[in-house]
C-alpha positions as CSV (number, residue, x, y, z in Angstrom):
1,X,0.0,0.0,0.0
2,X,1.4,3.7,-0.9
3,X,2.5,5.4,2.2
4,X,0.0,7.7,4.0
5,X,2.5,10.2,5.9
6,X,0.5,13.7,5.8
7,X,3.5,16.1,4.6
8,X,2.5,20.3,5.5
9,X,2.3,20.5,1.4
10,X,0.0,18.2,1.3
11,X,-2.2,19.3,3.7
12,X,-2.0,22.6,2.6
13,X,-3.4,21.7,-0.4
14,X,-6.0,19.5,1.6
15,X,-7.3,22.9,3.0
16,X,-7.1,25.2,0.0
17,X,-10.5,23.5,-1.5
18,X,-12.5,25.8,0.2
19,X,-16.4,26.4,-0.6
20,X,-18.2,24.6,-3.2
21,X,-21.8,25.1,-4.3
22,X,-24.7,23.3,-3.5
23,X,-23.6,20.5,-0.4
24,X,-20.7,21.0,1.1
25,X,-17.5,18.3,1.0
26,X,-17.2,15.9,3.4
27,X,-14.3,16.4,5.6
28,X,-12.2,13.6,3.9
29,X,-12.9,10.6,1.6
30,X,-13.6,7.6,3.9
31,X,-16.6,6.3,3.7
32,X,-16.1,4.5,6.9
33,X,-14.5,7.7,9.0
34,X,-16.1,10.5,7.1
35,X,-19.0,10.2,5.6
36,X,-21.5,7.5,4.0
37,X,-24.5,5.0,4.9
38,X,-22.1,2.8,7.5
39,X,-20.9,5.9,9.9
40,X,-24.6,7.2,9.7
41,X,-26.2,3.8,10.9
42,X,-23.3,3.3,13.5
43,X,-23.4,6.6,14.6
44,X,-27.1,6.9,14.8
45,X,-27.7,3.9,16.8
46,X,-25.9,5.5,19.7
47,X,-23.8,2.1,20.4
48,X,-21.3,3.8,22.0
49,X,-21.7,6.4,25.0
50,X,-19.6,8.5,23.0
51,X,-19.6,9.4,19.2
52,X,-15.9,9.3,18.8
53,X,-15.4,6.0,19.9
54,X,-16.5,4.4,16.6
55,X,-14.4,6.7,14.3
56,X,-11.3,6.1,16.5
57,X,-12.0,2.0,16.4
58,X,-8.9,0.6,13.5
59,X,-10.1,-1.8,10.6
60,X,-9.7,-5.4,10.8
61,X,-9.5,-5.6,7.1
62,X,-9.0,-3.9,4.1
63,X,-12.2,-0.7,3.8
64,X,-13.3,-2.5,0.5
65,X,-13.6,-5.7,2.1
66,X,-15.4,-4.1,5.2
67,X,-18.0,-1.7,3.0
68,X,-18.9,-4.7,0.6
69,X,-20.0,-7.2,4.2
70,X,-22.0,-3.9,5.2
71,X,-23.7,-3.4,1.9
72,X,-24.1,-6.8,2.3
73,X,-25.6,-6.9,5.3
74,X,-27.6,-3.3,4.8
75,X,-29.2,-5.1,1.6
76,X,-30.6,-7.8,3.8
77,X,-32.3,-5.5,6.6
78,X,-33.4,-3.1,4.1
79,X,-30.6,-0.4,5.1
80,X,-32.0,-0.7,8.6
81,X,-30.0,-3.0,10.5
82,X,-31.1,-4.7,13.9
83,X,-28.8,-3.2,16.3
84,X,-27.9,-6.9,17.5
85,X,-26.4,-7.7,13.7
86,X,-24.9,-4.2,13.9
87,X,-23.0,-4.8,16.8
88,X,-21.6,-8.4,15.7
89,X,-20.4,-6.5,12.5
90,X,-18.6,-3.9,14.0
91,X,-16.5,-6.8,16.9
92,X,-16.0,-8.7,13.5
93,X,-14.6,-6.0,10.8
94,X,-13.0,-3.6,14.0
95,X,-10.7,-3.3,16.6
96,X,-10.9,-1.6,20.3
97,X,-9.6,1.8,20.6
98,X,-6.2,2.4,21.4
99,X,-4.9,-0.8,19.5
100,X,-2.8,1.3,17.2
101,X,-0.4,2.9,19.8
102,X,2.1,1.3,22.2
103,X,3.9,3.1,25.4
104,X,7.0,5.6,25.3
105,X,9.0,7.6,27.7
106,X,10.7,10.6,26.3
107,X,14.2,10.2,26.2
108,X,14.6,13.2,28.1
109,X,12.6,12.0,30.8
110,X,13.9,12.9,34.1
111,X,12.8,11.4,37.5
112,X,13.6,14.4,39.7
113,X,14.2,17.7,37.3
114,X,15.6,20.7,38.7
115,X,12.5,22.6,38.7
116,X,11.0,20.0,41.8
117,X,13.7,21.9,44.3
118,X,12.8,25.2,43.9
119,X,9.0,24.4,45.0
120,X,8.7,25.1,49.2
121,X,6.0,23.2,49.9
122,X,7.0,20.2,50.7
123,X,3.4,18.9,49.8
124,X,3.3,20.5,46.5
125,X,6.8,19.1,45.8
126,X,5.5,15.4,45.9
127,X,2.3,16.3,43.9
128,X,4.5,18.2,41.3
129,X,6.7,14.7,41.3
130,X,3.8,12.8,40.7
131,X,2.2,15.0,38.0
132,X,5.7,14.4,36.5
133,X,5.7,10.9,36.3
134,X,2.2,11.5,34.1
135,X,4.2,12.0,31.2
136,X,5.1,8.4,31.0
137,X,1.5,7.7,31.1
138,X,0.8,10.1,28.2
139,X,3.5,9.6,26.2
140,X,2.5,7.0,23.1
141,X,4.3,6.2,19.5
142,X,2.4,4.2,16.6
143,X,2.8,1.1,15.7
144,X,4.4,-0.1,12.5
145,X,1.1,-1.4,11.2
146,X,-0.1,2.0,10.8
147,X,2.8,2.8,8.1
148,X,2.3,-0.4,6.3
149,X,-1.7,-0.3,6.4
150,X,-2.5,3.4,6.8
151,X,-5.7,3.4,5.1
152,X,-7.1,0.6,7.9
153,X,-6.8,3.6,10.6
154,X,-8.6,6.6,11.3
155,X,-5.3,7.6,12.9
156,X,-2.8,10.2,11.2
157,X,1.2,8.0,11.1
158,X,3.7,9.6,12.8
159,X,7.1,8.4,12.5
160,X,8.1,10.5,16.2
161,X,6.3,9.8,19.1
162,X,3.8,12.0,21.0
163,X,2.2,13.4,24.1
164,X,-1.6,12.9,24.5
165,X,-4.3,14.8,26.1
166,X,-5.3,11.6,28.1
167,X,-8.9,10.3,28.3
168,X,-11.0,9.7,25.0
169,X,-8.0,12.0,23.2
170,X,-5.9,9.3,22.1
171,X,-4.1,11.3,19.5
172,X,-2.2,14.0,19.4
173,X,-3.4,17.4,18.7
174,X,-2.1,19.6,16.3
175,X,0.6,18.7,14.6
176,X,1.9,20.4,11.4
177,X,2.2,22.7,8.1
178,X,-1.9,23.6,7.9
179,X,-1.8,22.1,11.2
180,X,-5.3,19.7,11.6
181,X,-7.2,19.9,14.5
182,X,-5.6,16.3,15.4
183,X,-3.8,13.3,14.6
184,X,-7.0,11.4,13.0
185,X,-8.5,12.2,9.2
186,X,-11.5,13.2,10.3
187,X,-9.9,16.2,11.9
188,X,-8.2,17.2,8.4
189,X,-10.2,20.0,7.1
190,X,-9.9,22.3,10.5
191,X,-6.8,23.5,12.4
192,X,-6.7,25.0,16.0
193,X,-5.6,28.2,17.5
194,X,-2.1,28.9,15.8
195,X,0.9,28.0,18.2
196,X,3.6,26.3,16.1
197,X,5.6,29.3,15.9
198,X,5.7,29.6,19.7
199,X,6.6,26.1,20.2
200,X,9.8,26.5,18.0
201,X,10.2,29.8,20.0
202,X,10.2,28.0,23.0
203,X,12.8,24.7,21.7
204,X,15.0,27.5,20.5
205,X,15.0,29.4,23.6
206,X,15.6,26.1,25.3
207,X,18.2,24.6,23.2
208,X,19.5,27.1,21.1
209,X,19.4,25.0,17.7
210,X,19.7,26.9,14.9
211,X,20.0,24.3,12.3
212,X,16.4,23.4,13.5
213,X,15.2,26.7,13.1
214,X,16.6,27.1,9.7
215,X,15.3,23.6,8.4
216,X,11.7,23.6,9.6
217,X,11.3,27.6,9.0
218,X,9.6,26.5,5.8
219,X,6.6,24.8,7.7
220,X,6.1,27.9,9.9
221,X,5.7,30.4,6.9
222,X,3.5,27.7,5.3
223,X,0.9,27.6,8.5
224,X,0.9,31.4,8.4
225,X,-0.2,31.5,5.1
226,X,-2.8,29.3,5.5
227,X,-4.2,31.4,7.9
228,X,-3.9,34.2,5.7
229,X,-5.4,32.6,2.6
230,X,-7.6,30.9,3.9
231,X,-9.2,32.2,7.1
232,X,-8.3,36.3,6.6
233,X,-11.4,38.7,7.0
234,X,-11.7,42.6,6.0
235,X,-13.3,44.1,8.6
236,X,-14.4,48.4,7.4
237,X,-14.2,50.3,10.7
238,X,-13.9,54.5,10.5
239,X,-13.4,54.8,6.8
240,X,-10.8,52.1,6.9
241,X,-10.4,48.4,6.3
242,X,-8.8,46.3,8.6
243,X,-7.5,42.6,8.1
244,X,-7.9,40.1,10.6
245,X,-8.8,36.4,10.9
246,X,-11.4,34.3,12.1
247,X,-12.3,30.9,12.2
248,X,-13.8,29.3,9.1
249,X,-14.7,25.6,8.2
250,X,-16.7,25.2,4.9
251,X,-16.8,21.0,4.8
252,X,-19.9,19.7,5.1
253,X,-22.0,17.3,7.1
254,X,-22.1,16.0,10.9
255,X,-18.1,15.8,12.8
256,X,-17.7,12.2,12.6
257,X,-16.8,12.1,16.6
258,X,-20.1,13.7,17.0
259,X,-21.9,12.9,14.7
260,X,-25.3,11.9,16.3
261,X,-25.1,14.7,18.3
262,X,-25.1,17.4,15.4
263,X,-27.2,15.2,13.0
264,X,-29.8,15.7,15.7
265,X,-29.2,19.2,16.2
266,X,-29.7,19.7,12.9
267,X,-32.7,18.3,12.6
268,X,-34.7,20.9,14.0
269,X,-33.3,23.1,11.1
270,X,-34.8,23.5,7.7
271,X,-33.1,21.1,4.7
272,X,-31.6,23.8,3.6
273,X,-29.9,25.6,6.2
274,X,-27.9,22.0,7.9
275,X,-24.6,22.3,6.2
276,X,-24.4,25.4,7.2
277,X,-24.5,24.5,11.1
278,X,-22.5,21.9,10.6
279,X,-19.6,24.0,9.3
280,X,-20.4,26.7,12.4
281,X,-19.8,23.6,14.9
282,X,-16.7,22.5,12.6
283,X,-15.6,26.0,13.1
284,X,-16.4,26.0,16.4
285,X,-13.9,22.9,17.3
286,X,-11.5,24.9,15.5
287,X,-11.0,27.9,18.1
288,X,-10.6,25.0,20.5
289,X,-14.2,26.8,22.2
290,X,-16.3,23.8,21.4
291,X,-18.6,25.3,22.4
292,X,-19.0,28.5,24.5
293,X,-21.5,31.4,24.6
294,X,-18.7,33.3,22.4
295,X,-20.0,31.5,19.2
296,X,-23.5,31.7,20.0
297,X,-24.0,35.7,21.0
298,X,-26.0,37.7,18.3
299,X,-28.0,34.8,16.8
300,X,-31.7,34.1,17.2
301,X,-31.7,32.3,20.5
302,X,-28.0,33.0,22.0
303,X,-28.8,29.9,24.5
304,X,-28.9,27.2,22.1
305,X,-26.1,25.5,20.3
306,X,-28.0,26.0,16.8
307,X,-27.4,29.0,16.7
308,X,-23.9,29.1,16.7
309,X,-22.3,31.7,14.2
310,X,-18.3,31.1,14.9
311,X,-17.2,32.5,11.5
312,X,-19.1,35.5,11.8
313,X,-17.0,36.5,14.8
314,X,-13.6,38.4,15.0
315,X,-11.8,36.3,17.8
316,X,-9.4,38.5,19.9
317,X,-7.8,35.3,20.9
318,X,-6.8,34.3,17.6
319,X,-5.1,37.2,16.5
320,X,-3.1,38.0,19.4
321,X,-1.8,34.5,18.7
322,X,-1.2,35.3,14.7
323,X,0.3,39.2,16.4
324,X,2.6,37.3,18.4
325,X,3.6,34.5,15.6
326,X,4.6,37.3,13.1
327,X,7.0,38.9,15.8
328,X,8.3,35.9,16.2
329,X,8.7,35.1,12.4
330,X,10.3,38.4,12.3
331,X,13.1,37.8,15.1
332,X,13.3,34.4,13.4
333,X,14.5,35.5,10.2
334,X,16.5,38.6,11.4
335,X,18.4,35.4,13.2
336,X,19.0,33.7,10.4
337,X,20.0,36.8,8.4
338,X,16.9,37.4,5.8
339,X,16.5,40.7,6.6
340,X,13.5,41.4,4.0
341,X,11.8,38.4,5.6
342,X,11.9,40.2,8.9
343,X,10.4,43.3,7.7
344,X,7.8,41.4,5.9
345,X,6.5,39.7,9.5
346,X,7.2,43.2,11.3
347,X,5.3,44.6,8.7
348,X,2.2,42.3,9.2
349,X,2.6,42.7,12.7
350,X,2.3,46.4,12.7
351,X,-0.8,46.1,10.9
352,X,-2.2,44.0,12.9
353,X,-1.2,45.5,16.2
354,X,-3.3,48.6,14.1
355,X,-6.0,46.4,13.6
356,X,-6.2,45.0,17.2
357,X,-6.8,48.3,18.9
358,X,-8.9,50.2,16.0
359,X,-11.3,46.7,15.5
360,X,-11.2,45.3,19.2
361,X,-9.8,47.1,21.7
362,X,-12.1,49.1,24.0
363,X,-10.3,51.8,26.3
364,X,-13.1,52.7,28.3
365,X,-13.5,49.1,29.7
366,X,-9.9,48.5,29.4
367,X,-9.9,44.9,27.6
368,X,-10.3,43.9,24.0
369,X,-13.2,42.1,22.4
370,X,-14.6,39.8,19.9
371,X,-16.4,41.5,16.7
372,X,-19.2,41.0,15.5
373,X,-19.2,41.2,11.9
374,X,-22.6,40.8,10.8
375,X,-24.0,43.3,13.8
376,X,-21.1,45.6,13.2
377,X,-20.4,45.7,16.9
378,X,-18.2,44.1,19.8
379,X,-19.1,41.1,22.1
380,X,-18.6,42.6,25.7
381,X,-19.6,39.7,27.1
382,X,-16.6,38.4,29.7
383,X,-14.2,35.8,28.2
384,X,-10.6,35.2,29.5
385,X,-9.6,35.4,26.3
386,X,-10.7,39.4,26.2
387,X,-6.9,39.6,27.4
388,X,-5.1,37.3,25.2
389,X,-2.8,40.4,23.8
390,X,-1.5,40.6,27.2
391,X,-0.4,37.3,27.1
392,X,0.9,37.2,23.3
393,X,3.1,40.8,24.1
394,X,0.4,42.3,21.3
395,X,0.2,45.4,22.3
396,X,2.1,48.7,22.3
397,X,1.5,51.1,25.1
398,X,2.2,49.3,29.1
399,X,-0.6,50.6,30.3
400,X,-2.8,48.1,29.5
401,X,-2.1,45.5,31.8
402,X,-3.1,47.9,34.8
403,X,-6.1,48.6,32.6
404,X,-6.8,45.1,32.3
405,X,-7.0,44.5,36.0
406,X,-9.2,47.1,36.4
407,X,-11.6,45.2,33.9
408,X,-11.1,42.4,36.0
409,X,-12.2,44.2,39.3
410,X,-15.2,46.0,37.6
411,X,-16.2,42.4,36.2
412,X,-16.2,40.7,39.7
413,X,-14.0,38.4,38.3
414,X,-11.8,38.3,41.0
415,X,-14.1,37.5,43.5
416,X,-14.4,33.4,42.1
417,X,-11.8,32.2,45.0
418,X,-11.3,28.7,43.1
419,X,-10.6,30.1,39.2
420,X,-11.2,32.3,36.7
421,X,-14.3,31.5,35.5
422,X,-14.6,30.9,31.4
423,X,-17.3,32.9,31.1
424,X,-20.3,34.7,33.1
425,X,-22.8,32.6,31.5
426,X,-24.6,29.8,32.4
427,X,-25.6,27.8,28.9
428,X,-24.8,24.1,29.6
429,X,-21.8,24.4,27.0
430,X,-18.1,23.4,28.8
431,X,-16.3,26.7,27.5
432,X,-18.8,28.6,29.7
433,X,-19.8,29.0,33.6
434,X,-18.8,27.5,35.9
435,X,-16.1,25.5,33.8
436,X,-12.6,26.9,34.2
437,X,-9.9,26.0,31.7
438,X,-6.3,25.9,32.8
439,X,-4.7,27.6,29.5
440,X,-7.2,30.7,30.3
441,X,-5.5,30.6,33.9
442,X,-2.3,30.5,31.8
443,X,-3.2,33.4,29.2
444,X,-4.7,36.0,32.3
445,X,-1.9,35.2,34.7
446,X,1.1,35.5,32.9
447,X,-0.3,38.6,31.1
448,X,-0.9,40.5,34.2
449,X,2.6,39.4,35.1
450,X,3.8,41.3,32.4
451,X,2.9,44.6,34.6
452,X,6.0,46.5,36.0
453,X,3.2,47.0,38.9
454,X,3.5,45.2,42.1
455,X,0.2,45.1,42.7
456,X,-0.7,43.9,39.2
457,X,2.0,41.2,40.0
458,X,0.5,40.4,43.2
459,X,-2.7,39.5,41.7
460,X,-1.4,37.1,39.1
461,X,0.6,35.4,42.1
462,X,-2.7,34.9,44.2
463,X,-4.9,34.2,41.0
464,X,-1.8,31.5,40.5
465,X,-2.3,30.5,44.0
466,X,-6.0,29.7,43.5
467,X,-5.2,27.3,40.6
468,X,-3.0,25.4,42.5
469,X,-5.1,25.1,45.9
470,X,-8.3,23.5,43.4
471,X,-6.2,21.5,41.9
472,X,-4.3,20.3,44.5
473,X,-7.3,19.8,46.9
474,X,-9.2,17.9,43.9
475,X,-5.8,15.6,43.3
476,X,-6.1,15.3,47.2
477,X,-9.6,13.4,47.1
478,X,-9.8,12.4,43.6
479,X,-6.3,11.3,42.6
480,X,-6.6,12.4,39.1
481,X,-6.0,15.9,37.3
482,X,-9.1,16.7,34.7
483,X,-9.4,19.0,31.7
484,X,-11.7,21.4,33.2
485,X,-12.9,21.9,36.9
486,X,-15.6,23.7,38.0
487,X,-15.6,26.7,40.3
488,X,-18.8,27.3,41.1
489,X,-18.7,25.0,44.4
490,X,-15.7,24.7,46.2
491,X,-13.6,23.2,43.0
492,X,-14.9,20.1,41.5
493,X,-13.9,18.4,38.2
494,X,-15.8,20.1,35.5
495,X,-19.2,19.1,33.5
496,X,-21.4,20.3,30.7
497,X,-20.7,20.3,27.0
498,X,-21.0,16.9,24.6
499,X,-18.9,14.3,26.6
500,X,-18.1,13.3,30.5
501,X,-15.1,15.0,31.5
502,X,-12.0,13.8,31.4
503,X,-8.6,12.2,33.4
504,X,-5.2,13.3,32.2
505,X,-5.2,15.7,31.2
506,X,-2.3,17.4,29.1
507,X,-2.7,21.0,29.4
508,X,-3.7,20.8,33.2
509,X,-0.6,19.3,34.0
510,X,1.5,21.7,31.6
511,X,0.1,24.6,33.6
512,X,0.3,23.5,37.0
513,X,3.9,22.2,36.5
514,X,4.8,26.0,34.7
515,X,2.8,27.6,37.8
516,X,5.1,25.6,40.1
517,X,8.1,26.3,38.3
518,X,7.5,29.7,38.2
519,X,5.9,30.6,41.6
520,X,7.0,27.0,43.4
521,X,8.9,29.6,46.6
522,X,5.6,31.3,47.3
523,X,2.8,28.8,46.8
524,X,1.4,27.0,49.3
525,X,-0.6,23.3,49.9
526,X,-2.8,24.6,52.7
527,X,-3.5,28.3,51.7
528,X,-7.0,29.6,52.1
529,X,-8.3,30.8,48.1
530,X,-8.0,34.6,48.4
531,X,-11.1,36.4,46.9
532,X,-9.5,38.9,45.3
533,X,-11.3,42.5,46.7
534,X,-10.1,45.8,47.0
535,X,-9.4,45.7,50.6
536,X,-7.1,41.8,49.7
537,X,-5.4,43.7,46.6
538,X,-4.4,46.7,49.1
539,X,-3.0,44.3,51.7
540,X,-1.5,42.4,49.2
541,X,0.6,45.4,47.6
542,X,1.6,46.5,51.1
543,X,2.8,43.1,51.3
544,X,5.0,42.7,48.4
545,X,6.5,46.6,49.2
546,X,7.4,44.6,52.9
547,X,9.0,41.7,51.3
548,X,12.5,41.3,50.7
């Protein structure tokens, strides 16, 4: 069988078929992973608790061999199959989950690294140690039947191995040149939140490998280009156009993962108007938001998932993460001595950094915001991500962080004692009340750490603190970290959205570990959560003018 290694040109060119007439394309060619009669029936019968387990499940056989037994088998029952003769098809032509990966440790695995010592709390210090030792858990490579069958796998080969999330994310997530959504080909036609660039920022800065730089800089010019092709908006503001991005999935029918779920949804929907909300969720699971009040605001009932409108938003989130990529780009080629590349990325990033605070920036609330293209007005609505240029270094005058914290006082969001809350809203959906997410702890604490204030400073330390103390005291009773907690009641592992929440969990780890690292003199196992008033943020800047 030909190889099936997805190379960045490749899927580049995957990507570049963007909007057809009439139905939209499916969001790859397999008629057992993608589309067609034997994912609808399987998928529709609700087998498994969760959609994604089917479309995750490897071939026994070659996909000819398996769609001839089901047309088979669909002939006999009149393309209604019992759901008994279903299920013996499915343990006859497939495999469990998982069977396509075996173990790994990195190589650079360390039992005790340097960062354990510098964390006080001698508590902390043996939870950071086993948070650690997670990796090993997490840490997967494919087996070589993948190479020499690809085409009997929903899974993407990789020759290197991986990280995963943990849970029912058994792949790894985002990966290169238009980079998917995730290792599977179902995930092929929609990217995520742009962060390649900063990875190689961060190996550079950590091992100072040029060569790497220079040999891969290629695939980091080729991701921003997608973006700029293929998900670029022109948004007319004051006698001016400004370009920005957005997020922007024109493949049609159900996700595969999910597929009941939005087949369902969209049943409520006139014919005419499904592929259309299928492409809004699509999009949707592209900002990595799947799904939060953000995407639904502005449509006809801003409460229900069918009325998501993700591409007809602005996201601030995104573009702070394109701003800060195209500085990057820029300091990578002034590195490597092509100076007109440089000013080409400085240039974009000037215009963008234009863009940013004519489009969404607000200076009377002090934080930026989504826009709202079809309304022609900014979502005020509280998001974490209303700060993202703080985080990304987007912006140009340093009195916006102290701004910022002011939005946060006036918003009361410093007053949740266990997390910053996702958003103010109460839909059901998991990127909303009372979920927290630990990258949006990330993005708000480190930006306000960029204050020269020490009171600004002082709050991203006790917002850090609160992190720590809910996950620490739900590692305490539960012995598991999860992908989401919720703060509405003490700190509990999170809920809401399309699937049970899950154990790992990737990012939750990342961020407690870089919290640790980062804070591990000052925080604390057994500190109260501090609810963050005006009275708390006075002592606590009299505090840090006391301390050494």
């Amino acid at each position: 069988m030909p190889e099936r290694t997805w190379q960045p040109s490749l899927l580049l060119l995957l990507a570049l078929g963007l909007g057809s007439r009439g139905a939209l394309p499916p969001p790859c060619d397999s008629r057992i992973y993608c589309h067609g009669e034997l994912l609808h029936q399987v998928q529709m019968a609700k087998l498994y608790p969760d959609d994604k387990q089917f479309v995750d499940m490897p071939l026994s056989s070659a996909p000819d061999q398996v769609l001839q037994h089901f047309h088979t088998l669909a002939s006999t029952h009149n393309h209604s199959i019992p759901r008994r003769q279903l299920q013996e098809f499915l343990r006859e032509h497939f495999q469990a989950v998982g069977q396509e990966l075996q173990p790994w440790t990195p190589e650079d695995w360390k039992d005790s690294p340097r960062f354990l010592q510098k964390i006080s709390d001698p508590k902390l210090r043996v939870w950071a140690e086993r948070l650690h030792r997670l990796w090993k858990k997490l840490g997967k490579k494919m087996k070589p039947e993948v190479l020499q069958h690809p085409e009997r796998f929903s899974a993407i080969y990789s020759q290197h191995p991986f990280v995963v999330p943990g849970g029912r994310f058994l792949e790894f997530y985002y990966c290169y040149g238009h980079v998917p959504n995730g290792a599977r080909v179902y995930y092929l036609q929609r990217s995520q939140p742009p962060l390649l660039t900063l990875m190689m920022d961060r190996y550079v800065a950590s091992t100072n490998d040029t060569a790497f730089l220079r040999d891969n800089i290629g695939t980091l010019a080729s991701e921003l280009d997608f973006w700029a092709e293929n998900r670029s908006i022109s948004v007319s503001l004051g006698g001016r156009s400004y370009l920005l991005n957005r997020y922007h999935v024109p493949y049609g029918g159900p996700r595969p993962e999910s597929y009941s779920k939005d087949a369902e949804l969209a049943g409520s929907l006139p014919e005419g108007d499904r592929e259309a909300l299928w492409a809004e969720l699509k999009a949707g699971a592209e900002s990595g938001w799947d799904f939060s009040s953000r995407w639904l605001v502005g449509g006809p009932n801003p409460d229900r998932l069918s009325s998501i409108r993700t591409s007809k938003l602005v996201p601030v989130d995104l573009n702070a993460f394109l701003c800060q990529a195209e500085e990057l780009m820029s300091n990578f080629y002034a590195r490597l001595g092509n100076d007109s590349q440089a000013r080409k990325y400085r240039h974009l990033r000037d215009q963008r950094l234009a863009a940013l605070k004519a489009v969404l920036w607000d200076e009377e609330k002090g934080a930026w915001f989504d826009y709202d293209l079809e309304n022609g007005k900014k979502n005020q609505e509280f998001y974490p991500s209303n700060l993202a240029p703080l985080w990304a270094g987007c912006f140009s005058d340093p009195g916006v962080v102290d701004k910022a914290l002011r939005y946060l006082e006036d918003s009361q969001i410093l007053t949740y004692q266990h997390g910053i809350p996702t958003s103010l809203r109460k839909t059901g959906q998991q990127w909303d009340f009372p979920n927290a997410w630990a990258p949006l702890q990330d993005l708000v604490i480190r930006g306000l750490a960029k204050s020269p204030s020490p009171r600004t400073q002082e709050v991203a330390f006790q917002l850090a603190q609160n992190w720590i103390q809910t996950n620490f005291d739900v590692y305490s009773q539960k012995a598991a970290m999860y992908e989401k907690y919720d703060i509405s009641n003490g700190g509990q592992p999170g809920g809401g959205g399309e699937y049970e929440v899950q154990e790992g969990f990737g990012w939750t780890n990342g961020v407690v570990l870089m919290l640790l690292d980062r804070y591990g003199d000052r925080l604390s196992s057994g500190a109260p959560t501090a609810v963050l008033g005006l009275q708390c943020l006075a002592a606590a800047l009299l505090l840090s003018l006391l301390l050494p």
